[in-house]
N, CA, C and O atoms as a GROMACS GRO file, in nm:
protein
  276
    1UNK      N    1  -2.573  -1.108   0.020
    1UNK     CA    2  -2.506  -0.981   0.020
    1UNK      C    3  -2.355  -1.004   0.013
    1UNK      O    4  -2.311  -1.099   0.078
    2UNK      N    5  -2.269  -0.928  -0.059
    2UNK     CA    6  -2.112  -0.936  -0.092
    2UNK      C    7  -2.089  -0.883  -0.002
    2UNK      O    8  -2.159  -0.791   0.039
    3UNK      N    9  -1.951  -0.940   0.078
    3UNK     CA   10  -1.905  -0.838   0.159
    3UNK      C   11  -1.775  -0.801   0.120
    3UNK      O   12  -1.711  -0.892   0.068
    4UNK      N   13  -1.730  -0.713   0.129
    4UNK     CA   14  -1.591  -0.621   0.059
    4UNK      C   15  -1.472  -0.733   0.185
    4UNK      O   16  -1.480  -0.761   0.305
    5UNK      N   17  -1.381  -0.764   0.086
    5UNK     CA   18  -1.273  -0.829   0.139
    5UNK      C   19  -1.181  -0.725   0.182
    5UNK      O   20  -1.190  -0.623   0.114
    6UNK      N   21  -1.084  -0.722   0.290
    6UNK     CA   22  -0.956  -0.599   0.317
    6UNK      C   23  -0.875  -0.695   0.295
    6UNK      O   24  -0.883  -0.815   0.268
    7UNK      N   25  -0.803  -0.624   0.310
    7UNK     CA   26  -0.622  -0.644   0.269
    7UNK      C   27  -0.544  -0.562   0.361
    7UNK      O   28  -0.557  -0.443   0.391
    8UNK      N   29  -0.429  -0.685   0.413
    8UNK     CA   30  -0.340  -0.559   0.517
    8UNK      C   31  -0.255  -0.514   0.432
    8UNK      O   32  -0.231  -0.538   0.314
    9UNK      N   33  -0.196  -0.421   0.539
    9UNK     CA   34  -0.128  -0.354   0.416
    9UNK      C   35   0.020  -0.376   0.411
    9UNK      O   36   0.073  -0.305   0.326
   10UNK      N   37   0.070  -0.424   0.453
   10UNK     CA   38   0.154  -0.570   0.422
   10UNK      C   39   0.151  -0.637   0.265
   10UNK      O   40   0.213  -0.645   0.158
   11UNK      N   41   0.025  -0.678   0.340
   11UNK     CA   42  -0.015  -0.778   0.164
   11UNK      C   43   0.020  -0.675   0.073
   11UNK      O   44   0.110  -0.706  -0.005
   12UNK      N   45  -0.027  -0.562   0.063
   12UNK     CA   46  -0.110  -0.417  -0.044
   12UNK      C   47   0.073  -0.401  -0.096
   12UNK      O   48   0.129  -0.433  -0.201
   13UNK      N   49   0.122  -0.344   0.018
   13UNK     CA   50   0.292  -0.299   0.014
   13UNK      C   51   0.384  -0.418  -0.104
   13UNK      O   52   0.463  -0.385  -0.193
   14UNK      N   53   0.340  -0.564  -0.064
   14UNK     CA   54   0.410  -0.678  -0.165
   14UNK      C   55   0.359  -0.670  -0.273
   14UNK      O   56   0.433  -0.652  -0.369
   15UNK      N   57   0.236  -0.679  -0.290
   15UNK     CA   58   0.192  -0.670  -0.449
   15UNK      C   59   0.252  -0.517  -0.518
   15UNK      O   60   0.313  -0.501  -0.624
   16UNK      N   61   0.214  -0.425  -0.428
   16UNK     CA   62   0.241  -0.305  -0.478
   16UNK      C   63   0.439  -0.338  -0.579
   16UNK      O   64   0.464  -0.311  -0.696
   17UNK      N   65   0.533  -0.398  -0.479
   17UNK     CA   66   0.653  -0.405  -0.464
   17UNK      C   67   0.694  -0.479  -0.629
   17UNK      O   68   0.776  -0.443  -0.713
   18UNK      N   69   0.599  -0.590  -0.628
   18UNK     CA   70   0.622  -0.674  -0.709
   18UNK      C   71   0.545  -0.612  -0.845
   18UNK      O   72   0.543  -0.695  -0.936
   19UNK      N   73   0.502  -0.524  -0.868
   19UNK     CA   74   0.384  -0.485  -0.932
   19UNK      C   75   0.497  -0.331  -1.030
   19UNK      O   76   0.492  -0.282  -1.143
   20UNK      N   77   0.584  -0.309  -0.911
   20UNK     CA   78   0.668  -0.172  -0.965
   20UNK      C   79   0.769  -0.233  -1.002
   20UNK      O   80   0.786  -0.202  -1.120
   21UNK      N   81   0.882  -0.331  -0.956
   21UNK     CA   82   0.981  -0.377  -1.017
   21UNK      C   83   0.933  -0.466  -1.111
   21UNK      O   84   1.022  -0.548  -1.133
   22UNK      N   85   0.821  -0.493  -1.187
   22UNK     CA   86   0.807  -0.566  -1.288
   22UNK      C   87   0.820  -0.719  -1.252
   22UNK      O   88   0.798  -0.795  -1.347
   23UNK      N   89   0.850  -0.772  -1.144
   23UNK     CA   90   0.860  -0.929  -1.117
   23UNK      C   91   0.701  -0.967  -1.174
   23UNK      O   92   0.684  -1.074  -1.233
   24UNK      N   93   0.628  -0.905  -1.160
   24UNK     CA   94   0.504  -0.964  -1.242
   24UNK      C   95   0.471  -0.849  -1.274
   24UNK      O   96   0.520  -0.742  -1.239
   25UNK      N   97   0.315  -0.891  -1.395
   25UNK     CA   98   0.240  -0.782  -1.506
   25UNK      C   99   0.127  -0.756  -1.352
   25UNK      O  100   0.129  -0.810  -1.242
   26UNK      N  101   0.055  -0.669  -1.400
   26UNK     CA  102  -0.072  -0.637  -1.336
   26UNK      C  103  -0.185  -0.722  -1.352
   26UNK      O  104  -0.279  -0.710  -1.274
   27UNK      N  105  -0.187  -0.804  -1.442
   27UNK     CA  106  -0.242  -0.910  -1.515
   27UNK      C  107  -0.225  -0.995  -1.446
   27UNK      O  108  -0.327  -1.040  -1.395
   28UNK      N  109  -0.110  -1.052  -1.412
   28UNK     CA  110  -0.052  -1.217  -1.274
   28UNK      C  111  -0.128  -1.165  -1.156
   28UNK      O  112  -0.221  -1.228  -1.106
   29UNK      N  113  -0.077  -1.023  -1.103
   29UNK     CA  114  -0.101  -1.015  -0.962
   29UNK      C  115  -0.261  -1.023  -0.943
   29UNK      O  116  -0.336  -1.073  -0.860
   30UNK      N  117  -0.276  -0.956  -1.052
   30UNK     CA  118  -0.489  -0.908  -1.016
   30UNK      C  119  -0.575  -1.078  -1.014
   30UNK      O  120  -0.688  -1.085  -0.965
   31UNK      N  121  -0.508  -1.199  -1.070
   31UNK     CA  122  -0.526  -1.292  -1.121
   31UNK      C  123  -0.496  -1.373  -0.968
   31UNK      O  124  -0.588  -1.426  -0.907
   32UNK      N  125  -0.383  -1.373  -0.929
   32UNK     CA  126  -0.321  -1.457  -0.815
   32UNK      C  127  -0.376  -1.422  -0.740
   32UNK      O  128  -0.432  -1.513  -0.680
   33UNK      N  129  -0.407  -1.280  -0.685
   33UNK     CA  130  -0.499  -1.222  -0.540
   33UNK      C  131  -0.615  -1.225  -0.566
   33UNK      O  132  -0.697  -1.249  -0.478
   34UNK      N  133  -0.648  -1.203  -0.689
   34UNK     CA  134  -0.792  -1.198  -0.694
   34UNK      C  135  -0.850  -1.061  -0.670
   34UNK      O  136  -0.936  -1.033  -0.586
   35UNK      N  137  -0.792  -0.980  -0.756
   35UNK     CA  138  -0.894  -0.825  -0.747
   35UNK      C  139  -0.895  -0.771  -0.854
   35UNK      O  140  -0.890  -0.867  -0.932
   36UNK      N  141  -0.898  -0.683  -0.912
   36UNK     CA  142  -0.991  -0.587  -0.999
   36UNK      C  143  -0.848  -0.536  -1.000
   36UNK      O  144  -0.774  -0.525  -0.902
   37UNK      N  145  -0.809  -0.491  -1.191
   37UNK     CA  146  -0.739  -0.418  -1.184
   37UNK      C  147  -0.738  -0.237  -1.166
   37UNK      O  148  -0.652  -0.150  -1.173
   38UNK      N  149  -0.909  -0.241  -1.133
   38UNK     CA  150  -0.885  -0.106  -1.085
   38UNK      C  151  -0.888  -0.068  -0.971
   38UNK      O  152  -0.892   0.050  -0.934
   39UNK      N  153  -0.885  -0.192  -0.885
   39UNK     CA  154  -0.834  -0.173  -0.719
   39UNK      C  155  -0.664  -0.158  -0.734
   39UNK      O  156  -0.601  -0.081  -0.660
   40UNK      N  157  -0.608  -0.229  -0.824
   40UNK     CA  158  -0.415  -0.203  -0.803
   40UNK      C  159  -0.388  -0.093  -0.864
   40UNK      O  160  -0.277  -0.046  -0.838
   41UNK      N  161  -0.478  -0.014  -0.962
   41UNK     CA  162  -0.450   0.108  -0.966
   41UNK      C  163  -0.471   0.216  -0.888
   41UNK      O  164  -0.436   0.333  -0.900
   42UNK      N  165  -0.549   0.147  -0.789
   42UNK     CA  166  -0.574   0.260  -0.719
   42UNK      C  167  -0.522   0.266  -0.561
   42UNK      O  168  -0.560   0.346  -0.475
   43UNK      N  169  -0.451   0.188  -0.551
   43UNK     CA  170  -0.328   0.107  -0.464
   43UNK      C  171  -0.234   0.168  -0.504
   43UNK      O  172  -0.175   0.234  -0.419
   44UNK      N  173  -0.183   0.171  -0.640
   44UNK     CA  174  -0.103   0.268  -0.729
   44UNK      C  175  -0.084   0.396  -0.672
   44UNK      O  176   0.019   0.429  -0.615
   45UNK      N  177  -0.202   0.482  -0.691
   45UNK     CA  178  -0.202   0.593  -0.676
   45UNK      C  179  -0.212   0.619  -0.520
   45UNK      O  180  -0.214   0.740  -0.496
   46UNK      N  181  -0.218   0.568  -0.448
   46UNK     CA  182  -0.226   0.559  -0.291
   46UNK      C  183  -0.100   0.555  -0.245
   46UNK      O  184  -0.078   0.576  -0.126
   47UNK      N  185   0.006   0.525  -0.338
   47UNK     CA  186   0.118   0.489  -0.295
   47UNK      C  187   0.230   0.609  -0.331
   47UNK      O  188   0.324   0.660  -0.269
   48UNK      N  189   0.168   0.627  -0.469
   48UNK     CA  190   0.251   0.767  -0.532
   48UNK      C  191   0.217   0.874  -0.458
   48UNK      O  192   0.297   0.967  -0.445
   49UNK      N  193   0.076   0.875  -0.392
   49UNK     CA  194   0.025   1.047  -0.297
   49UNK      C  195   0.098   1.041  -0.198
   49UNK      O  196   0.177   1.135  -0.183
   50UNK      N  197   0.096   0.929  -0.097
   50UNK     CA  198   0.174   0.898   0.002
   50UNK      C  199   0.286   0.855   0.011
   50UNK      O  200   0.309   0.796   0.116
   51UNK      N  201   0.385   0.862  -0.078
   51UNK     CA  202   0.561   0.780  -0.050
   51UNK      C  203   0.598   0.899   0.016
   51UNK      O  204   0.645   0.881   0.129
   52UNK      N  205   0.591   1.019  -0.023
   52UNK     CA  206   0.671   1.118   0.049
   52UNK      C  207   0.694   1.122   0.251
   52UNK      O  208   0.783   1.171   0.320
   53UNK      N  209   0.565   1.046   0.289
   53UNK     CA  210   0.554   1.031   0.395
   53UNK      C  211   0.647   0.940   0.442
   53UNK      O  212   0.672   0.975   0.557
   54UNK      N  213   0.715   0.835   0.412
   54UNK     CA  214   0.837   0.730   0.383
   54UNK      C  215   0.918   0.794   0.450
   54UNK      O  216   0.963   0.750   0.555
   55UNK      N  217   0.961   0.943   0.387
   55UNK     CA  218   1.109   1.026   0.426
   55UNK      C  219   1.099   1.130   0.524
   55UNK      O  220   1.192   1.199   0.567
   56UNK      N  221   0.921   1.138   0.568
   56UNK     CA  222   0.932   1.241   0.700
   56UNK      C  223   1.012   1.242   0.794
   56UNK      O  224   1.052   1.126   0.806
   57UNK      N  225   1.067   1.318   0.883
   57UNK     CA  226   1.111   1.310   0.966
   57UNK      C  227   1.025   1.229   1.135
   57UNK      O  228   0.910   1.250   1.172
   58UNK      N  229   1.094   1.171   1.182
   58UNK     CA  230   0.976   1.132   1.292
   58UNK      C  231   0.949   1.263   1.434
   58UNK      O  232   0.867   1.265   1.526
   59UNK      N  233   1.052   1.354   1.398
   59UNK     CA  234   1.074   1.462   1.492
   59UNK      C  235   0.897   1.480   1.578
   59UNK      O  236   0.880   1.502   1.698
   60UNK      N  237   0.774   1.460   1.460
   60UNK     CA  238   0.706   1.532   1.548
   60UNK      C  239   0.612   1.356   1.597
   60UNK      O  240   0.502   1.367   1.651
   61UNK      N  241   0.642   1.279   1.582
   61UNK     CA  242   0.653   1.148   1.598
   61UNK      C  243   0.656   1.154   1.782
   61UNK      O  244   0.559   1.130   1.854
   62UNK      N  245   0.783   1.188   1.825
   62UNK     CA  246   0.876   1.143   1.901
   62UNK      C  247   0.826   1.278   1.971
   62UNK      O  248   0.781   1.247   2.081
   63UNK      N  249   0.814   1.435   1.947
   63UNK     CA  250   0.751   1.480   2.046
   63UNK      C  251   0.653   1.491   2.108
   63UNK      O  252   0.648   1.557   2.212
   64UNK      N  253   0.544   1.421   2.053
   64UNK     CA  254   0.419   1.343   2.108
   64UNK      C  255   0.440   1.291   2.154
   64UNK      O  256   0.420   1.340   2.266
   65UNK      N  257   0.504   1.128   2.175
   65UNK     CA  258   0.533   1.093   2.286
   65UNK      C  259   0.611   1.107   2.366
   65UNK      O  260   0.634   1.019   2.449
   66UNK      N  261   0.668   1.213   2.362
   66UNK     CA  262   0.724   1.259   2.514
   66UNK      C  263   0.648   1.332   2.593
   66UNK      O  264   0.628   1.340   2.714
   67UNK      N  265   0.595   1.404   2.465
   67UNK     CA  266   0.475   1.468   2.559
   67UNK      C  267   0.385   1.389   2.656
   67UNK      O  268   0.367   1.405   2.777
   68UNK      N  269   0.335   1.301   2.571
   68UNK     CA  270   0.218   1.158   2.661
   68UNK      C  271   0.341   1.116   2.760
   68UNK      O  272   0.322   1.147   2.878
   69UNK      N  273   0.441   1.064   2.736
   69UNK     CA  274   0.539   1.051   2.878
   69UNK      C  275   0.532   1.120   2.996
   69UNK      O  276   0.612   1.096   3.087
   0.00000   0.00000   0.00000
């Protein structure tokens, strides 16, 4: 039985990094890590739904834990 490999997302964030400024093709990275280029596309798109979250504010962050305080 295969078992599905993870990736932190660390790792996910560098390839992603290296993958948008062009330091490598999609071709090197899928090759060097070893995945499917329709897992980095879809890493891709995981990244474009979610960047906006990058610039939230932490306001409601920080009143949760004061609250738990």
């Amino acid at each position: 039985m295969n078992q599905r490999r993870s990736f932190k997302p660390e790792l996910k964030a560098w390839i992603m990094t290296q993958a948008l400024t062009g330091q490598k093709t999609a071709a090197q990275l899928c090759r060097e890590h070893q995945i499917s280029e329709s897992l980095l596309t879809r890493w891709k798109q995981q990244l474009i739904d979610q960047a906006a979250l990058v610039f939230e504010s932490s306001g409601a962050a920080t009143a949760e834990a004061e609250r738990i305080a």
